[in-house]
N, C-alpha and C positions, 0 to 999 in steps of 0.2 A: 365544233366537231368533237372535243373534250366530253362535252354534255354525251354525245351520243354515244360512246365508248364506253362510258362510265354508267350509262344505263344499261347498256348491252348485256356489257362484266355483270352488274348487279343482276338483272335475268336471268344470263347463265347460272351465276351461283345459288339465285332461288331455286331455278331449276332442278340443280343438281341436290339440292336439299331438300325439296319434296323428294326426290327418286331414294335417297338412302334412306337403308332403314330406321326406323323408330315409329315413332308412333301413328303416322301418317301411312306408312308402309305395313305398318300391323292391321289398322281401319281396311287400307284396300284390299291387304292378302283376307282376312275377314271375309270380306263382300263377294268376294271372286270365289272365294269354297261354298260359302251359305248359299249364294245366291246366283248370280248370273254374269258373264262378263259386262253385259252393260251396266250394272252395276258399278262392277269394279271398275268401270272406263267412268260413269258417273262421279263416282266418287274421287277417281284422280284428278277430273276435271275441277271437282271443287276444290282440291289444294291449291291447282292453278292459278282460281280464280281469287284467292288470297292474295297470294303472292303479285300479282298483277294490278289489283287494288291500291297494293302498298307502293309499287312504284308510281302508278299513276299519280299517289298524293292524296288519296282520300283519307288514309290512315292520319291523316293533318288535317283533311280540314273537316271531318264527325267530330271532334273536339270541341272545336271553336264555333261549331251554328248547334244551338241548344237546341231550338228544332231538329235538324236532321238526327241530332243524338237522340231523342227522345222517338221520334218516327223509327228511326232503327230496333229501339230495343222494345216498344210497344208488336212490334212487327215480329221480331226474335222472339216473344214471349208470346205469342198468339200461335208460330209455326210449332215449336215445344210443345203447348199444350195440345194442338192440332197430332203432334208423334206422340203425345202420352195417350190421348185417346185411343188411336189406331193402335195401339202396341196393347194398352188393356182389354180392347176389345180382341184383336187378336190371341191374347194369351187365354182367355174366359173359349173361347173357341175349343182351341187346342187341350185345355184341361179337362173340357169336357170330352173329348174324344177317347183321352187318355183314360179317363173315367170310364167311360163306357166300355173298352179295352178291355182295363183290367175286372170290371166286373165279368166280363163274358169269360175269362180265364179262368174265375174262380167258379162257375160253375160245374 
């Protein structure tokens, strides 16, 4: 019964540490003005899923199987490059908009 207490306690206190502010809290409040509440519902849900990982024990055992470390960060480095793309293609967009904008102004 220890066990379960003791994980409880640990939950609540992740909890409460995603909730306060810093940097986790500045990423949501972010997402929620730029963009949309699902979003920002998105994105809390990913601190969650941190925190949740850790207790469950995975933060233990991606260390000790070289396989799964290495599947993990082949897989982390494919999604990155997958958001570098979309964000460069995205910005080449937008500048061209901006471009065309400011040229019709100065006519």
């Amino acid at each position: 019964m220890l066990v379960i207490q003791d994980w409880f306690t640990v939950f609540v206190l992740g909890c409460l540490v995603v909730m306060f502010p810093g940097p986790n809290f500045a990423v949501i409040l972010r997402n929620s003005l730029l963009r949309s509440r699902r979003a920002d519902l998105y994105t809390a849900l990913g601190g969650t899923v941190h925190v949740t990982y850790s207790l469950i024990g995975i933060g233990v055992i991606i260390p000790q199987s070289i396989l799964l470390f290495n599947a993990l960060k082949w897989l982390g480095a494919f999604y990155l490059i997958v958001i570098g793309l979309k964000a460069r293609g995205r910005r080449s967009t937008r500048s061209r908009r901006k471009t065309a904008q400011i040229a019709l102004r100065c006519r």
